[in-house]
N, C-alpha and C positions, 0 to 999 in steps of 0.2 A: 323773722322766720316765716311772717305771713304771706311776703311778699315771694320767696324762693318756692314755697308751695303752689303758689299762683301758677307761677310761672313753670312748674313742672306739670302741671293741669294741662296748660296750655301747648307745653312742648309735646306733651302725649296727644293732646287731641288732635295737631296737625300730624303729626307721625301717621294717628290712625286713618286721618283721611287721605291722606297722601298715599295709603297702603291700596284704601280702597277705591282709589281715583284710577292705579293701577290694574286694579281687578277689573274693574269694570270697564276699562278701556280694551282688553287683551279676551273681551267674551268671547264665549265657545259659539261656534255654528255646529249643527247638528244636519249632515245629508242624509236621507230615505230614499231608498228605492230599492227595485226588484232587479232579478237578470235572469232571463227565460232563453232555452235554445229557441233557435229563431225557424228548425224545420218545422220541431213539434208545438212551439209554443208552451212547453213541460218548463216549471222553476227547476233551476240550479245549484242544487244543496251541496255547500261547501264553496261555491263559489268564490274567489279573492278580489278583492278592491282593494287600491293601494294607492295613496296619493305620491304623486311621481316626484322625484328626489328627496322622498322621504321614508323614515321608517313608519307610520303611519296607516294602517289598513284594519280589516276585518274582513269576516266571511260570510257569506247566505247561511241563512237556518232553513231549516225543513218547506219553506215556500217559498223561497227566491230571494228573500227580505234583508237588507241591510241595513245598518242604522252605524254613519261613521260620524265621530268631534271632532273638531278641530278647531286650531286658532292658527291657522292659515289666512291670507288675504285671499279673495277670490279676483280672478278667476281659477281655477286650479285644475291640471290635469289628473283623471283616474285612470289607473290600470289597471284593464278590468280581465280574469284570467281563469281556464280553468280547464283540467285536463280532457287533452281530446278537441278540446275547441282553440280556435282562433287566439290571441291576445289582443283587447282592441285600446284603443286610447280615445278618452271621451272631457273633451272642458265639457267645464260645469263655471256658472257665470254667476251664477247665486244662488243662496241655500235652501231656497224658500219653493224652491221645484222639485215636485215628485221624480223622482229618478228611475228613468228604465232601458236597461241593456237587452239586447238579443246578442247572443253570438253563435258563431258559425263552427259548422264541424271541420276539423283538419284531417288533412289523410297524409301520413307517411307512404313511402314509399317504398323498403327495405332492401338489401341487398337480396337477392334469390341464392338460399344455403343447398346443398345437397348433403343429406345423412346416409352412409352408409352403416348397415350390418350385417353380422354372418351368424351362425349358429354353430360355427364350428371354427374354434380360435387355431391361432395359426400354426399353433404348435400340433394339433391333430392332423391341419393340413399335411404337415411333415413330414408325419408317420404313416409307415404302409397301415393299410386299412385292409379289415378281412370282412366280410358278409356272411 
């Protein structure tokens, strides 16, 4: 019976290393950086960062600041997004660089509406009118 104790020590203990050969192979990389409009140089609160064919992203806090993990390989493309401005795409070649976006304002262009109204619906039109 000393012997099958042994040996279930043993079989645990490679298990556990084997578990943790895998953690440690599959680390997290941690990206930083800012994303500021690019006329005024003001941060972009709410901003999206999204790693591209992935679900994967986050947004700017009240200074431009992002903080994304992953366990991606690098190099990786961002998408970097935000309304009113531009969408841009940005590689990132390794994680160890401070990251900083500018982007650019967009302008629609709309179709030209015309509103009409009257003050006097058309059933009044209809009818004779006295003064």
């Amino acid at each position: 019976m000393g012997n099958f104790q042994y040996l279930k020590v043993r079989l645990f203990l490679l298990l556990l290393s084997g578990f943790m050969g895998v953690t440690l192979a599959q680390a997290q990389e941690t990206l930083r950086g800012t994303i500021l409009d690019a006329a005024s140089g003001e941060p972009l609160i709410g901003a999206s960062v999204l790693i591209e064919g992935t679900t994967e992203g986050t947004v700017t806090d009240f200074d431009g600041s992002f903080e994304l993990k992953t366990r991606k390989e690098f190099p990786l493309i961002l998408l970097v997004s935000y309304i009113g401005f531009e969408e841009e795409k940005y590689e990132v070649k390794e994680p160890s660089t401070k990251l900083s976006f500018e982007l650019n304002t967009s302008s629609i262009t709309l179709v030209t509406s015309e509103i009409k109204g009257q003050r006097i619906s058309e059933k009044q039109r209809a009818a004779p009118l006295t003064v």
